[in-house]
ZATIPA-899268 format. One record per residue: residue in three letters; x, y, z of N, C-alpha, C, O, CB in turn. Coordinates in steps of 0.1 Angstrom, whole numbers, plus 5000, padded with zeros to 4 digits. Glycine has a CB too. Example, Ala and Ser with C-alpha at 12.3 -4.5 7.8 and 13.67 -1.06 7.14 Angstrom:
% ZATIPA-899268
ALA513249435078512349555078513249675078514249675085511349555090/SER512849785071513749895071512950005079513450115080514149945057/
***
This chain:
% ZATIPA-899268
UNK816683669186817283579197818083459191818083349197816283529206/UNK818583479181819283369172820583369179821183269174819383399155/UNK821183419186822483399186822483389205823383429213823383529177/UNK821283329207820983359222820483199224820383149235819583499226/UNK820383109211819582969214820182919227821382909229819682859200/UNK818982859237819482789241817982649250816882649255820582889249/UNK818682589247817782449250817782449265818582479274818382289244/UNK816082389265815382389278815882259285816282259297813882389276/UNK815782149276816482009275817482019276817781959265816381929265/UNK818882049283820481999282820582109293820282229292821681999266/UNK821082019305821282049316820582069325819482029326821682119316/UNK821282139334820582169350818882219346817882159351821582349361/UNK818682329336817482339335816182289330814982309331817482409332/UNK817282199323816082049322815681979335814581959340816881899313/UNK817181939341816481869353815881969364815181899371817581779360/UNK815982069367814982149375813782159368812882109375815382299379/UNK813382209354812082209351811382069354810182079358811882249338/UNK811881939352811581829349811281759364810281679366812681779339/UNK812381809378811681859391810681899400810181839409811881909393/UNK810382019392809282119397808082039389806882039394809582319392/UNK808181999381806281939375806581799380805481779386805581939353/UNK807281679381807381629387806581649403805481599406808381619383/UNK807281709409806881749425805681819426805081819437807981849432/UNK805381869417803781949414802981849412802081829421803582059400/UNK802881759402802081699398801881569408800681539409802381679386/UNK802781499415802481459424801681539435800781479441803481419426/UNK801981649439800981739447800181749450799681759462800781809446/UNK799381769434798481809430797381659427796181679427798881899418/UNK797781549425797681459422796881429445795781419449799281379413/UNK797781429449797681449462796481459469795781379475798181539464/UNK796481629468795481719469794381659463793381659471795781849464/UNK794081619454792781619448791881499453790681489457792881619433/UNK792781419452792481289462792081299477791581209483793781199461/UNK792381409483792181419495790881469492789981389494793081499503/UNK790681579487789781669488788381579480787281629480790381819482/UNK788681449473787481409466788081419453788181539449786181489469/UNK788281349448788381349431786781379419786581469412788981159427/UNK786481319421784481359419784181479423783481539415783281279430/UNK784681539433784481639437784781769435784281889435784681629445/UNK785981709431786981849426786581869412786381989407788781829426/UNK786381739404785981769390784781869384784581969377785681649386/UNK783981759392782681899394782582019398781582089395781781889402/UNK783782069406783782199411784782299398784782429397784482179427/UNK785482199389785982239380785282279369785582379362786682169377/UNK784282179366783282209354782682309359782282379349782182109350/UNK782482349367781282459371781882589365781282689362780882479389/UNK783182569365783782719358783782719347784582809344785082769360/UNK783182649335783282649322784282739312785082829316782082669318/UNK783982689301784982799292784982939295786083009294784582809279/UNK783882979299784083129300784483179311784783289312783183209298/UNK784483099320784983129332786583119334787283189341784283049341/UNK786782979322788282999321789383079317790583109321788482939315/UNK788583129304788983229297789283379300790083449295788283219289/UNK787983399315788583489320789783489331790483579334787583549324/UNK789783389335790683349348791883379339792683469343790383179357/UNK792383299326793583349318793683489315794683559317793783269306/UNK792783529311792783699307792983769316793283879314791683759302/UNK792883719326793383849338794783749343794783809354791883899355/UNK795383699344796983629345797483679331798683679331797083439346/UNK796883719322797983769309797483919315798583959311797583729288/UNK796984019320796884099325798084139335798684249333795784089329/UNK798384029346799284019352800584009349801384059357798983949356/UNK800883949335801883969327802584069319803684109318801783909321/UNK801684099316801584249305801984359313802884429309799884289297/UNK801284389325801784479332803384469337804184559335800984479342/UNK803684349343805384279350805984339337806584449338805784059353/UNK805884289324806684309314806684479308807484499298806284189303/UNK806184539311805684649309806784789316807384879311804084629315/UNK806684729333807584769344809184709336809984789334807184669361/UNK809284569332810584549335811284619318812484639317810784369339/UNK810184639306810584719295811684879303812684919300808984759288/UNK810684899312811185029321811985019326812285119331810685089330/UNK812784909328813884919338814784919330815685009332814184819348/UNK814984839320815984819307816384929300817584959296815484749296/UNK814985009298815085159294816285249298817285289293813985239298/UNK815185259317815885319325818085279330818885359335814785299337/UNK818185119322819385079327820485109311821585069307819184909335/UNK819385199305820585189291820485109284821485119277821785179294/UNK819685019281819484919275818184859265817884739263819684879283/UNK817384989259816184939256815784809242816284829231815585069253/UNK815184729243815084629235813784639227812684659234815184499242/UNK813784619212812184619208811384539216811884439222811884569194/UNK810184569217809184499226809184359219809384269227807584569228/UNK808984329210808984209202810084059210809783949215809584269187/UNK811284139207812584079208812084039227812083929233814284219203/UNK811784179232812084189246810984089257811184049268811984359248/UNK809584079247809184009253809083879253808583799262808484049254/UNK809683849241809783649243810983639252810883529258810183539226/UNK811983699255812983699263812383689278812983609286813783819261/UNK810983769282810583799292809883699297809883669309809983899291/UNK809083629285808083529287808883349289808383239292806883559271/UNK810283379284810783249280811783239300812083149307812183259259/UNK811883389302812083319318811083269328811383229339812483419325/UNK809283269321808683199328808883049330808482999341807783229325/UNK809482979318809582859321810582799330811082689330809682809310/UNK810982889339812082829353811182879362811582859374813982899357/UNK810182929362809483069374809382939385809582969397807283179370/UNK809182809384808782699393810282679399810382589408808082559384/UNK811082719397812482729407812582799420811982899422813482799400/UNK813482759432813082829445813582999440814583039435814082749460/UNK812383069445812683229445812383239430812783349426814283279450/UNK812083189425812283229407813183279400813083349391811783309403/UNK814783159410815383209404815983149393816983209389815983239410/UNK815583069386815183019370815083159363815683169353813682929368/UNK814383239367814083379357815483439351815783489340813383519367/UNK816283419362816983479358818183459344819183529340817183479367/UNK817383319338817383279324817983399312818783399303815783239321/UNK816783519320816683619308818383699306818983769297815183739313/UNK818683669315819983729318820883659307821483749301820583719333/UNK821183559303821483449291821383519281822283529273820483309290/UNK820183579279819183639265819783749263820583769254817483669268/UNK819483809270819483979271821183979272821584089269818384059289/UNK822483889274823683909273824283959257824884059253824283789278/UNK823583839251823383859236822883969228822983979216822583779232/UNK822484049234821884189232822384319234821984429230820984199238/UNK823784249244824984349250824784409264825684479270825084479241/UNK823384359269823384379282824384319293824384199295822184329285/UNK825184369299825784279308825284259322824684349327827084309308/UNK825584129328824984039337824384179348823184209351826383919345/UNK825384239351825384329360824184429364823784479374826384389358/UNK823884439347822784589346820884439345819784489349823384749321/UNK820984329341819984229340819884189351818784209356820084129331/UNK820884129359820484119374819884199383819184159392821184089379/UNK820384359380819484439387818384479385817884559393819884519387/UNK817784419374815984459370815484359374814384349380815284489354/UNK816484219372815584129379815384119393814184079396816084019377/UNK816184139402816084159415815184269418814384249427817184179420/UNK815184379411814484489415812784509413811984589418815184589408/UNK812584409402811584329397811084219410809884219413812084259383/UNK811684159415811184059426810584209441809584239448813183929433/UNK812084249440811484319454809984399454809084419462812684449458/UNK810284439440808684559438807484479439806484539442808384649422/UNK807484309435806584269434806184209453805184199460806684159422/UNK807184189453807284169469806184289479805284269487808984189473/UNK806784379476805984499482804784499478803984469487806384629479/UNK804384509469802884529459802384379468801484389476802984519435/UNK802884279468801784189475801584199484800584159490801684079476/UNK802784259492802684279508801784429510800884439519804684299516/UNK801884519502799884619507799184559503798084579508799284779500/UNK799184459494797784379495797384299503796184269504797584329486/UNK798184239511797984159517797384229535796684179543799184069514/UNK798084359534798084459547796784509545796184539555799384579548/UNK796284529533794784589528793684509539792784559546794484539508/UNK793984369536792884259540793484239555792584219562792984089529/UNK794584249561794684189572793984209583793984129592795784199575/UNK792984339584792584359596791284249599790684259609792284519596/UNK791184149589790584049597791383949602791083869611789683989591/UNK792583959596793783819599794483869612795683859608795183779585/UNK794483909624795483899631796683799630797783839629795083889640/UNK796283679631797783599623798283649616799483659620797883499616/UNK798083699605798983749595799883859592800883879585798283759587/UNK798883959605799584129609800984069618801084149627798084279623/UNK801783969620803483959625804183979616805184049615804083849630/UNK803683889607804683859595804583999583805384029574804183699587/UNK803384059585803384189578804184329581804584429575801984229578/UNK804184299596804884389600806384399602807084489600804384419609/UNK806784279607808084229607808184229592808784329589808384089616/UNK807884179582808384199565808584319563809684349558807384159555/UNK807584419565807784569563808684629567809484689561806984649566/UNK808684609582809884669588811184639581811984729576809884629602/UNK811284529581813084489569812584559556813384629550813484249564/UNK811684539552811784649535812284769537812984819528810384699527/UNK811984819548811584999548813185009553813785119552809985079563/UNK813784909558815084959569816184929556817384979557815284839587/UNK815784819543816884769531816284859525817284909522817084619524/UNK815184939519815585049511816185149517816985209510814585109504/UNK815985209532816285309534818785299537819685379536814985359547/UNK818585139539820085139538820785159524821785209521820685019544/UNK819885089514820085089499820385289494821085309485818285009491/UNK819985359500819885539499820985569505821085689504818685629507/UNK822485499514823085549521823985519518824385409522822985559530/UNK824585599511825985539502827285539508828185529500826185619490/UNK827285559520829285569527828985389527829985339522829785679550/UNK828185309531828585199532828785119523829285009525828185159539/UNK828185159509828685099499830485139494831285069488827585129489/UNK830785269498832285309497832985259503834085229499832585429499/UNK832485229518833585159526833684969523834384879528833285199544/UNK832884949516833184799511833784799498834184689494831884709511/UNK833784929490834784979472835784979483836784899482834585169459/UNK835585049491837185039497837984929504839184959506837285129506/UNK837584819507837884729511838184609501839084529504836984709519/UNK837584599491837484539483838884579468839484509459835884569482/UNK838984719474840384749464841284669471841884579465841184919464/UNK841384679481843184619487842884479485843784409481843884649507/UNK841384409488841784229483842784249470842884329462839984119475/UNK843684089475844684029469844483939459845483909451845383989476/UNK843283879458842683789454841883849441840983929442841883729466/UNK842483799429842283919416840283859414839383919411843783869396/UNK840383719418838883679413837683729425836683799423838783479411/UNK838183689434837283749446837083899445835983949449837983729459/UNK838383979439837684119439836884169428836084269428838484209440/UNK837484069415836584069402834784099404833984189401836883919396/UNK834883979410833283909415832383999421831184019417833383809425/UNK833484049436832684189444832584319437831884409440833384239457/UNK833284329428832984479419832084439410831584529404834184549411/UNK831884369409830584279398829084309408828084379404830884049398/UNK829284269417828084269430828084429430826984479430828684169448/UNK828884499431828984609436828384709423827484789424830484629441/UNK828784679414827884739398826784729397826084819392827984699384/UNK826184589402824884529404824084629410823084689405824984399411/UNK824784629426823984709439823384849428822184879426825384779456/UNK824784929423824285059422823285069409822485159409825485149421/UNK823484969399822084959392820884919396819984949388821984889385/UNK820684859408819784819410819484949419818284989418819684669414/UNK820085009427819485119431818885239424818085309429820185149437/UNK819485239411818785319401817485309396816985389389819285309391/UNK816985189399815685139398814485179410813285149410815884979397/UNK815085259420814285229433814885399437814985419449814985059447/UNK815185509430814285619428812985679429812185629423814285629422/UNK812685779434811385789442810085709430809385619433811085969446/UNK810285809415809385799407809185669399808285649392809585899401/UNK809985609400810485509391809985349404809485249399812685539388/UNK810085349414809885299425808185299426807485199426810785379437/UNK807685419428806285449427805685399418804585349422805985579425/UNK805985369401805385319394805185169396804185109399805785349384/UNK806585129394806785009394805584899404804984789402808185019398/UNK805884999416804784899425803284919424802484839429804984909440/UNK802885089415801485039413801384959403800284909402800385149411/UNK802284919393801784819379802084679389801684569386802984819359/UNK802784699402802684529404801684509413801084399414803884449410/UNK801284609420799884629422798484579415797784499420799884739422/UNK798284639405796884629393797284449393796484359396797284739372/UNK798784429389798984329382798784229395797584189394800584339373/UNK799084189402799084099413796984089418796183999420800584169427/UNK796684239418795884219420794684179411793584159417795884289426/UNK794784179397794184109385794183979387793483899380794784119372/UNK795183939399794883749397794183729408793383639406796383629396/UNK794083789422793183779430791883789424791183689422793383869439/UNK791483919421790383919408789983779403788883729405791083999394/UNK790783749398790483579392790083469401789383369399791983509385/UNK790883509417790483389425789083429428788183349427791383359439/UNK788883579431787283589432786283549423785183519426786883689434/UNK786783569411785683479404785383319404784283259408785983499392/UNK786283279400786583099403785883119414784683119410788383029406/UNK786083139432785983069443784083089440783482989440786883149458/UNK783483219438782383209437781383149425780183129426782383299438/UNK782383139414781683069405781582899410780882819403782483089390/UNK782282849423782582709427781282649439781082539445784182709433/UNK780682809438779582789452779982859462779282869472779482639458/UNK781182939462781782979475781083129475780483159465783582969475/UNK781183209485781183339488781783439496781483479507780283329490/UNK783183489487783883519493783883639486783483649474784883439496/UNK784283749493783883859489785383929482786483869481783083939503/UNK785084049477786884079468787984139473788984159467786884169455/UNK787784179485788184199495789284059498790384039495786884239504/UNK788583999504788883899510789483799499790383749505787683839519/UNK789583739485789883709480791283759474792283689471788983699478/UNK791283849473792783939468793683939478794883959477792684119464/UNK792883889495793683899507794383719507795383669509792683969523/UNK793383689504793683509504794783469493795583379496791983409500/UNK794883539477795883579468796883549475797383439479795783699462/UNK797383689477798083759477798983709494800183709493797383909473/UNK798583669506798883579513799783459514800783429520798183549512/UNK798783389502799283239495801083299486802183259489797783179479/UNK800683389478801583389475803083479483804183519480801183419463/UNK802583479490803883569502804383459509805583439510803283699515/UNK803183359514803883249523804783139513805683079517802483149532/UNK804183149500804783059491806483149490807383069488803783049475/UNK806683259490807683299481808483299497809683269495807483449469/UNK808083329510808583299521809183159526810083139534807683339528/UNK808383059518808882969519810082839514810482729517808282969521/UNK810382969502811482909492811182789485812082729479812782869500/UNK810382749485809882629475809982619467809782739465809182589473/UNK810182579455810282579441808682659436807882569437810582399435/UNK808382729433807382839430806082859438805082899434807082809417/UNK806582799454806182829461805082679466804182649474805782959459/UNK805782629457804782499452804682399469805582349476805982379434/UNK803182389472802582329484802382409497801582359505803282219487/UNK802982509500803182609505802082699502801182729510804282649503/UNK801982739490800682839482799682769484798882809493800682889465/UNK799382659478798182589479797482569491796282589492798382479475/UNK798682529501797582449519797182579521795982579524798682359537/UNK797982729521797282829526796282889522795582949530797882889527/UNK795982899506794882899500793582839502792482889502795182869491/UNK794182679505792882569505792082629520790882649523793582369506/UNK793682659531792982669545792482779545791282779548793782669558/UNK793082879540791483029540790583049532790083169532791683169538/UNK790282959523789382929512788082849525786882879524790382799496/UNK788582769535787982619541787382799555786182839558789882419549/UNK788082829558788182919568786983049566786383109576789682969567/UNK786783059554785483139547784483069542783583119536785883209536/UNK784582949544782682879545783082799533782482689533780883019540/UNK784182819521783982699512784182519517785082469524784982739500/UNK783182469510783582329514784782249513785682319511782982279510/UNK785082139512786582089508786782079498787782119492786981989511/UNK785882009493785981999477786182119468786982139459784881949473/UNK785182189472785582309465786582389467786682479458784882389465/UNK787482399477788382469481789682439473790382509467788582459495/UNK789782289474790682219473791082219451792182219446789982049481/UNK789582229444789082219432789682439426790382469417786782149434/UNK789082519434789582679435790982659436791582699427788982789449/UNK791782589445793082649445794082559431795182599426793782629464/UNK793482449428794282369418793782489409794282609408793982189415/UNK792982469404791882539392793182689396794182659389789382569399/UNK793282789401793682879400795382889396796082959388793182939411/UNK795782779406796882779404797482729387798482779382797182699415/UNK796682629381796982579367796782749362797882799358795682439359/UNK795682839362795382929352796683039355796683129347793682989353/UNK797783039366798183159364800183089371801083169370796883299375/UNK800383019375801382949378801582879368802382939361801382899388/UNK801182749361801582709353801382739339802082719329801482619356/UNK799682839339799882909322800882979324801382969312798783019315/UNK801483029328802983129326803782999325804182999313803683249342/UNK804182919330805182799325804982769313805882779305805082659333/UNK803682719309803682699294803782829286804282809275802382639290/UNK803482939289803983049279805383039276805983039265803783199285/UNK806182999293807383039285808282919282809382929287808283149292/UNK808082849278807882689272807682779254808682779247805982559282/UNK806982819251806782859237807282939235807182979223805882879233/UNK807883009245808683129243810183129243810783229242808183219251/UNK810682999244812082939244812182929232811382859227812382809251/UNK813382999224814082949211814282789206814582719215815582989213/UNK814182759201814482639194815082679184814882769177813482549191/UNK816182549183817082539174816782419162815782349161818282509182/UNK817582429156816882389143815982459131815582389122816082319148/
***
């Protein structure tokens, strides 16, 4: 990645990273104070080292798998990279993941240009990478709902638009009648741009093939659901008793309302909903409040610091 350097410090992506922990840490700073500072600490110690260590081991679980899928798309897009090369590329787009939509990730596209990938065929794994994870949280989240009536609108109205954009994504006259529209623009940059978009579409539809589609969302499956895994440990190692069921549903939730809500990595959004169905299943405040920071550091921001070390430096 030597001919890919590029600093975290100079520019826009300084000042968004420098944003998002800014606005977190005040948050979080927030939160903890509400919920009892004393309180939360103690609820923190109670997870000791080994409890930490597993809560990270299953968020690099979570990783390993995403990077694993998106090796497959690169493959599948003509493009394969040693894993070596491919995954500090992968891990160094975590350090924007705190951008609205994550779309900071799309960093890797920077990387991977240098490699000969062009924008067109990287944007389509990345996108196709968001949607699959999208799905995979959304059956998890449909898994647990039959205790949430609240939650079965937004599951079903979400689905319904998935099922109706892949199945338009399969029907190809209307992508022809916009090649065709797009020839007669007069406008050499405007049509530049849409045949750009338009290369994009049909790579990214190459990704969302029956078999290729199928995998993808059981590794984001395992993977999404390895960090629920983690909240069930934490919440119960905190005094709580929430069962694993219900914990992968409280996950996986948080993180749908977070990514629903465009926030910079879903940041305050994930948390109140966490804390409230954490509060909503018998844990106390303190502890709720102590589980969702505690979880959120082990798998939101350890991925920020991974890819913080996983950024080139020059020099």
């Amino acid at each position: 990645m030597a001919s890919a350097e590029i600093k975290l410090g100079e520019g826009w992506r300084f000042r968004a990273f420098l944003a998002s922990v800014a606005f977190s840490a005040l948050g979080y700073l927030g939160v903890s104070l509400w919920g009892g500072w004393n309180e939360v600490l103690h609820a923190v110690a109670a997870v000791g080292f080994f409890g930490t260590a597993i809560a990270l081991g299953l968020s690099l679980v979570n990783y390993g798998l995403r990077f694993v899928r998106w090796q497959h798309y690169l493959q599948l897009l003509g493009h394969p990279l040693p894993p070596a090369s491919s995954l500090r590329i992968y891990l160094a787009g975590f350090a924007l993941t705190t951008t609205p939509g994550k779309a900071g990730e799309m960093l890797r596209s920077v990387f991977l240009k240098h490699h000969g990938m062009p924008y067109s065929k990287s944007l389509a794994a990345f996108f196709a990478e968001r949607l699959c994870d999208l799905i995979a949280v959304l059956i998890l989240v449909a898994a647990g709902a039959w205790r949430h009536e609240g939650a079965q609108p937004i599951i079903f109205g979400l689905g319904a638009v998935l099922i109706l954009g892949l199945a338009l994504l399969h029907v190809p006259r209307w992508l022809r009648g916009i090649e065709t529209w797009v020839e007669r623009l007069s406008k050499p940059r405007l049509r530049t741009f849409l045949v750009s978009a338009i290369e994009m579409i049909l790579h990214f539809r190459r990704c969302f093939a029956f078999s290729t589609m199928a995998y993808a969302i059981l590794l984001g499956l395992i993977a999404w659901g390895a960090e629920g895994l983690g909240l069930y440990y934490v919440a119960n190692w905190m005094g709580g008793e929430v069962s694993l069921t219900e914990a992968v549903f409280i996950y996986a939730f948080s993180m749908l309302i977070g990514a629903l809500s465009f926030l910079p990595g879903g940041l305050g959004s994930a948390e109140v909903t966490m804390i409230g169905l954490l509060l909503l299943n018998g844990m106390g405040e303190a502890q709720a409040v102590a589980c969702t920071l505690f979880v959120r550091l082990a798998t939101l921001w350890f991925a920020v610091v991974l890819g913080l070390l996983a950024l080139p430096r020059r020099g």
